[in-house]
N, C-alpha and C positions, 0 to 999 in steps of 0.2 A: 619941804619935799612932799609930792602930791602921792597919794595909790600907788598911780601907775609908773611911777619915775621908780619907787620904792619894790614894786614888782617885778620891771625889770630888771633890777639891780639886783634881786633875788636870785633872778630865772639864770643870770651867766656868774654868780658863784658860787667854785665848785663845792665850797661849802655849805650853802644852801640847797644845792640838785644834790649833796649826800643825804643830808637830812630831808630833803622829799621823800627819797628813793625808800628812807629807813618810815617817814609818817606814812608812803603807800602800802608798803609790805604790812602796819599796823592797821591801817585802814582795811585791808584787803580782808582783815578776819572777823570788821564788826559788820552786823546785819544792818544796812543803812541802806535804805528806802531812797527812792527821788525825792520825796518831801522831807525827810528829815535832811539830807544831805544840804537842799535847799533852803531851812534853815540856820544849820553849819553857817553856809554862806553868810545867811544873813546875817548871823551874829559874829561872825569874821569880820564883815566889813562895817558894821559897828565899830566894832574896837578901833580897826584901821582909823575910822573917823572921831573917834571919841575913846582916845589911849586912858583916860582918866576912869572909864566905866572897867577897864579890864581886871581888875582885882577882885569885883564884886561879878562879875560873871567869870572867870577864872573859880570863885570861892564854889560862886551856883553850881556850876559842871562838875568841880570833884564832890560837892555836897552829895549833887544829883545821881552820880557813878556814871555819867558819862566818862570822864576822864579819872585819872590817878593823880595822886598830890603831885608826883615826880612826873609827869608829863609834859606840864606846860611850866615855862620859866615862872619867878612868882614876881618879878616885875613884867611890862609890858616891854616886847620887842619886837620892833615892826618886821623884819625880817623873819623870825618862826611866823607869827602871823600872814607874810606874805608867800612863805612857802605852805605853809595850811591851805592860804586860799588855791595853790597852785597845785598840790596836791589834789583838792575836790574840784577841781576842773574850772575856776575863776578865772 
C-alpha cells in the first residue's frame, strides 16, 4: 500500500478525522512557523517511506521536547502518521 492509497484511507475513517480533529486543536496551541511546519512534513513523509527510521526519530522528538513520550504510538503506524500529515495540511 503506497502514501497515498494509505491517506486516503485515513481521510474517510471516522476514526482517523477524530484523532485529526483532537492533533488540530494540539496543534493549534504550538508556535509553528511555515518552516518548521514544513519540516514536520518532511520528517512525516520520511517515516511514511522508511517505517524502519520511526523509532529513532519518534526517540529524537520526545528527546528534543517537541513531542511527549505518550503522544506518538511507540511502534510505527501508518495511519497516525497519515492523519499527522493531514492535519499539517499534506
Amino acid at each position: 500500500m503506497d502514501r497515498q492509497q494509505i491517506m486516503q484511507i485515513a481521510s474517510q475513517n471516522p476514526q482517523v478525522q477524530q484523532a485529526v480533529e483532537m492533533a488540530k486543536q494540539q496543534v493549534s496551541h504550538m508556535d509553528l512557523n511555515p518552516q518548521m511546519i514544513d519540516e514536520v512534513i518532511q520528517v512525516l513523509e520520511h517515516v511514511m517511506d522508511n517505517p524502519k527510521d520511526y523509532p529513532a526519530i519518534r526517540a529524537a522528538a520526545i528527546r528534543d521536547g517537541f513531542v511527549d513520550e505518550g503522544d506518538l504510538p511507540v511502534e510505527f503506524d501508518p495511519v497516525v502518521i497519515a492523519s499527522l500529515l493531514i492535519v499539517t495540511g499534506k
